[in-house]
N, C-alpha and C positions, 0 to 999 in steps of 0.2 A: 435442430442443429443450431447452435448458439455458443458464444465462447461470450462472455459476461466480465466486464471489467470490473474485478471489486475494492480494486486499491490501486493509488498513483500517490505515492507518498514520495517528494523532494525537500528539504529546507528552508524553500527558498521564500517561502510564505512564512518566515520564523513560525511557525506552529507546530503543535504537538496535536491539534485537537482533531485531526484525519487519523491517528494510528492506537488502536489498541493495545496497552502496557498492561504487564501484570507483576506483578509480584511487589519486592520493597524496593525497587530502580526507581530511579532520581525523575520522575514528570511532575512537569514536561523533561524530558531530556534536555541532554546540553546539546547547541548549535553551533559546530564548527565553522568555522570560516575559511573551508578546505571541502573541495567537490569534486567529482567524477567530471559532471557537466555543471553551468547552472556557477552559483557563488559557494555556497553551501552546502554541509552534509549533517544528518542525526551522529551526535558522537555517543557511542555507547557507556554510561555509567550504569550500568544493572538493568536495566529496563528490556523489554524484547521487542523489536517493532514489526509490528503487523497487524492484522483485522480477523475479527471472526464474521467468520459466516458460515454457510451449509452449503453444502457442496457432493458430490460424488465424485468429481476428478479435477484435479486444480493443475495449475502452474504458477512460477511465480521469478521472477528473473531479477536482479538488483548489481550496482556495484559495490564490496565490499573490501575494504582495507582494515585489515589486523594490526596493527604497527605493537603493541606487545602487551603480553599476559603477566594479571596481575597476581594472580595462582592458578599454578598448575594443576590440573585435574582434567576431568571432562567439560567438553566446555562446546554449546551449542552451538552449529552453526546455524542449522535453517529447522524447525517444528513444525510439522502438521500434525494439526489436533486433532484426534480421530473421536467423539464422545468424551471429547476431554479429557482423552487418554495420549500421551506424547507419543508421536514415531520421528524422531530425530535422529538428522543427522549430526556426534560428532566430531572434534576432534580432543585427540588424545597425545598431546606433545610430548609429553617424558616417555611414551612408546614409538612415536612417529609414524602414526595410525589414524585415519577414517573409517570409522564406524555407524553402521545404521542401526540404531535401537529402533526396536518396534515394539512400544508397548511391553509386556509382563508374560513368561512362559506361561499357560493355562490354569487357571487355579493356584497359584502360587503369588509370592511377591519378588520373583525372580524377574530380571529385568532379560528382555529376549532379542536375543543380537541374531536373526533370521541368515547373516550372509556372513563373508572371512572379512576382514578388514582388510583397506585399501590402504597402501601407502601414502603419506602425508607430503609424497618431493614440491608437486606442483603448490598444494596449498599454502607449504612453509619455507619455501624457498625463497620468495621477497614480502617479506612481511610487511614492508613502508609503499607497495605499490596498488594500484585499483587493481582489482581483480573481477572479471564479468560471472557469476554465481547463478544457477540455475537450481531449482527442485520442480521436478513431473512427478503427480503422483495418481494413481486411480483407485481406491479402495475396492478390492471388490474378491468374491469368492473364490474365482476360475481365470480371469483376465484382466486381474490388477497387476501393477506397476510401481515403483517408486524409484525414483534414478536423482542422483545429484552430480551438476553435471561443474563444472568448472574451464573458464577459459574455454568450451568449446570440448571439452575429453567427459568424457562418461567414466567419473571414476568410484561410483559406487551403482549397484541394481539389483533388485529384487522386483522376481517377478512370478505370477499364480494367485496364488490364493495368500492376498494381502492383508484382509481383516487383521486387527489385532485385539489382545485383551486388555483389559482393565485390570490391576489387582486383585486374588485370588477370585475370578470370574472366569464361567463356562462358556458365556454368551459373545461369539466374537463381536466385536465393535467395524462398522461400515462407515459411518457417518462423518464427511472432514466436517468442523466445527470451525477453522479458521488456519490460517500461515505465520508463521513468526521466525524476523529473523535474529540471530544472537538471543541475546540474553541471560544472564546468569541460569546455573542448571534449577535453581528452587524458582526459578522466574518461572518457568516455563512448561513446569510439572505442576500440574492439578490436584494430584491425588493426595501430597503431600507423604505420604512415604520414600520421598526422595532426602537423602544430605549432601546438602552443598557443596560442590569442591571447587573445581575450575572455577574462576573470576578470571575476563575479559578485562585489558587495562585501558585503559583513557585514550588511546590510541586508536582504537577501532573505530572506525566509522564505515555507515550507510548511506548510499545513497542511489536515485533512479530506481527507487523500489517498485515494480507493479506483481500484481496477484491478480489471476484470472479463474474463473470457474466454468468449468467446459462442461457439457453435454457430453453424450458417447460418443456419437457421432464425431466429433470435434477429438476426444480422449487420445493422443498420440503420444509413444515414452521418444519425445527428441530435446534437444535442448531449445529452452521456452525463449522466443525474441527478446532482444536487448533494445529495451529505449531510453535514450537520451531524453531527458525531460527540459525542457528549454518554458520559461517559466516569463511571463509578462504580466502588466497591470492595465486595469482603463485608464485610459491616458486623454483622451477626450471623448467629450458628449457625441454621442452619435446622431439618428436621425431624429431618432423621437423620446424625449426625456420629458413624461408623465408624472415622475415622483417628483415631491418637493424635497427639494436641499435645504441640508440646516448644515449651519457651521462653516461654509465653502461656496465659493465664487460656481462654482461649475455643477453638475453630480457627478461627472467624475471626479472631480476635485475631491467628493464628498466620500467617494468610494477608492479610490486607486492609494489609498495608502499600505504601506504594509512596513511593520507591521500594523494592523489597524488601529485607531485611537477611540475605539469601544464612540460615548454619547459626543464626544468634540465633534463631529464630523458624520452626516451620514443622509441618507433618505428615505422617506418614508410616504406610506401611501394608509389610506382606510376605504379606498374605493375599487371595487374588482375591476380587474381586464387591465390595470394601469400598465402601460411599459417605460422597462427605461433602455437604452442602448449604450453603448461606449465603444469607442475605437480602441483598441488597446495597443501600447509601445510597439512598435516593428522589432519583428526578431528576425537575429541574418538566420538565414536557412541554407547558408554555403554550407555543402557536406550531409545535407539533412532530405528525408522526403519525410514528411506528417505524415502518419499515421491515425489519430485520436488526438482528440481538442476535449480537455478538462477544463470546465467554468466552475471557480470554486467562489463562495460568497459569504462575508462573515455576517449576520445578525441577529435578530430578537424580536419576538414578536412585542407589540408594546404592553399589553397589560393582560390579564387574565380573561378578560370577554374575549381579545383576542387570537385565543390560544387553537381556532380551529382554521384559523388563518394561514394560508401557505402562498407558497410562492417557485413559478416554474424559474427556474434555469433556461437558458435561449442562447443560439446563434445564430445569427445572420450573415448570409452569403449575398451581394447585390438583392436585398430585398425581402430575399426567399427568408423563410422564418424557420424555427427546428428547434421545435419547445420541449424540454424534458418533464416527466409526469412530477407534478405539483409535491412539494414536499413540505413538511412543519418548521414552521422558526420555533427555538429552542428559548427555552424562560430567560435566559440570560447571553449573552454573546457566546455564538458559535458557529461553527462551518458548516455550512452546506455543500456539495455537488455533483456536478452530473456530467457525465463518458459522451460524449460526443464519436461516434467511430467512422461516421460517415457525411458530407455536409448535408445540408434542408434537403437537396435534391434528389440524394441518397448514391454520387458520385463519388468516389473516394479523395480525402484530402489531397488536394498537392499545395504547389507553393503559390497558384493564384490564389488558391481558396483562402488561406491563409491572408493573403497582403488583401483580400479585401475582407476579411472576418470581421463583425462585430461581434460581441457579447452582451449581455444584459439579462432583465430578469422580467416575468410578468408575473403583477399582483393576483389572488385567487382568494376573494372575500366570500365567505360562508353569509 
């Protein structure tokens, strides 16, 4: 039994480099200065945002604003990749229509609409507002699922024997591959026997994006929780800072920038077990109870000897430690991080846990 966070995508870290794009969309993306929660949102120009991964049964929940279309056609709302075959949901404006394609009728290059199409009221009724967007889905022969659920209503579902195909294939496909939301329709189709129609205009935006990968046990068609993503930095040194600072008075001086300033500023280590810690900014939590605590971290390993060099992610609650399994820094500047769902203790977060959180990282030299 496990429910597995695979994505907490926000803007608020100006970065592109947490979410999986495909196709000829503008990345990084454009970062509005317009949010759901938080400052920030991904604005869509072509791109899809989301993550691949393997999965059996996923969810994935976000807030989404359309504000207007820049052609009319079909035009994706949410993708999961079955084999890197598409089952999307989408929409269809010049009919006033939700549709869920699933993949190819068998053996053909027919594109296969499993269920009736659902009326468009609640999706296209305020186009300039947040809208809370859900997709549940379970692949599977006899007890799969796929529901998109909006605002809390279940306005699309298909449910049984959910496989889908691949163009002109016998072999139905199981496997999710990954979640994406938006995107132009050639963005987000694999197989390339798709032509383009619908284009997303400049107005849309994402944001509060998370993707989960659930077990069976966990597998339920309801609509997937909604979180706020509320977004801080290190903001001072905590108890024990082991790296060496370059470029800044503090480490977290060295670290708490964002967006990051790549070699100006940063810290670094060549010896294993080093820690560092950081207090990070107070966030109000009026209105809020935590859930999961995301440490994300941008770096690089320094030189090619280095490259089997990793580094845990951590937090600290009064002491307690809560280390994430060791990960690879990337040849050149990029993100790291690790899901936090419960504190060191293994209590569920509340708002103590929180106002006394540290974050930080420890070294893991080969």
């Amino acid at each position: 039994m496990s429910i597995t966070r695979k994505a907490t995508f926000g803007a608020e870290t100006n970065s592109a480099a947490r979410l999986d794009l495909f196709g000829g969309g503008v990345n990084p993306p454009t970062i509005a200065e317009i949010a759901k929660s938080g400052q920030r949102s991904y604005q869509h120009e072509g791109s899809a945002f989301g993550r691949t991964f393997t999965a059996g049964a996923v969810r994935s929940c976000c807030a989404i604003r359309h504000g207007s279309v820049q052609t009319l056609g079909r035009l994706p709302i949410v993708t999961v990749s079955v084999g890197y075959t598409p089952l999307s949901v989408l929409w269809v404006p010049e009919a006033g229509e939700l549709r869920l394609m699933a993949g190819f009728e068998e053996n053909t290059k027919a594109y296969r609409y499993p269920i009736a199409a659902a009326s468009d009221e609640f999706f296209a009724q305020a186009p300039t507002a947040w809208k809370i967007a859900g997709i549940a889905a379970k692949i599977d022969g006899s007890a799969g699922y796929v529901s998109f659920y909006l605002e809390g209503r279940k306005l699309l579902t298909w449910s049984g024997d959910t496989r889908i195909f691949a163009p002109e294939t016998t072999t139905p496909l199981s496997t999710i591959n990954g979640v994406y939301w938006f995107g132009d329709e050639g963005n987000v189709i694999f197989t390339g026997t798709y032509s383009p129609t619908g284009v997303w205009g400049a107005g849309t935006l994402v944001d509060d994006l998370t993707i989960d990968a659930l077990t069976d046990a966990d597998a339920v068609d309801a609509m997937p929780p909604y979180y706020a993503l509320l977004w801080t930095t290190a903001a001072q040194d905590g108890a024990v800072t082991q790296w060496t600072k370059v470029g800044a008075d503090t480490n977290a001086e060295a670290v708490g920038d964002s967006p990051h300033d790549g070699d100006t500023s940063y810290v670094a280590t060549a010896t294993d077990g080093k820690v560092d810690q950081y207090i990070p900014a107070a966030l109000d939590l009026a209105g809020y109870r935590p859930e999961f605590v995301t440490v994300i971290a941008v770096g690089k390993r320094a030189s090619l000897e280095a490259a089997e060099n990793q580094v845990s992610l951590g937090v600290w609650v009064d002491s307690t430690p809560g280390l994430a399994a060791p990960q690879y820094l990337p040849a050149d500047w990029g993100e790291i991080e690790a899901t936090f769902a419960a504190q060191p203790d293994a209590s569920p977060w509340d708002a103590e846990g929180i106002t006394a959180l540290r974050i930080g990282l420890q070294s893991v030299i080969e």
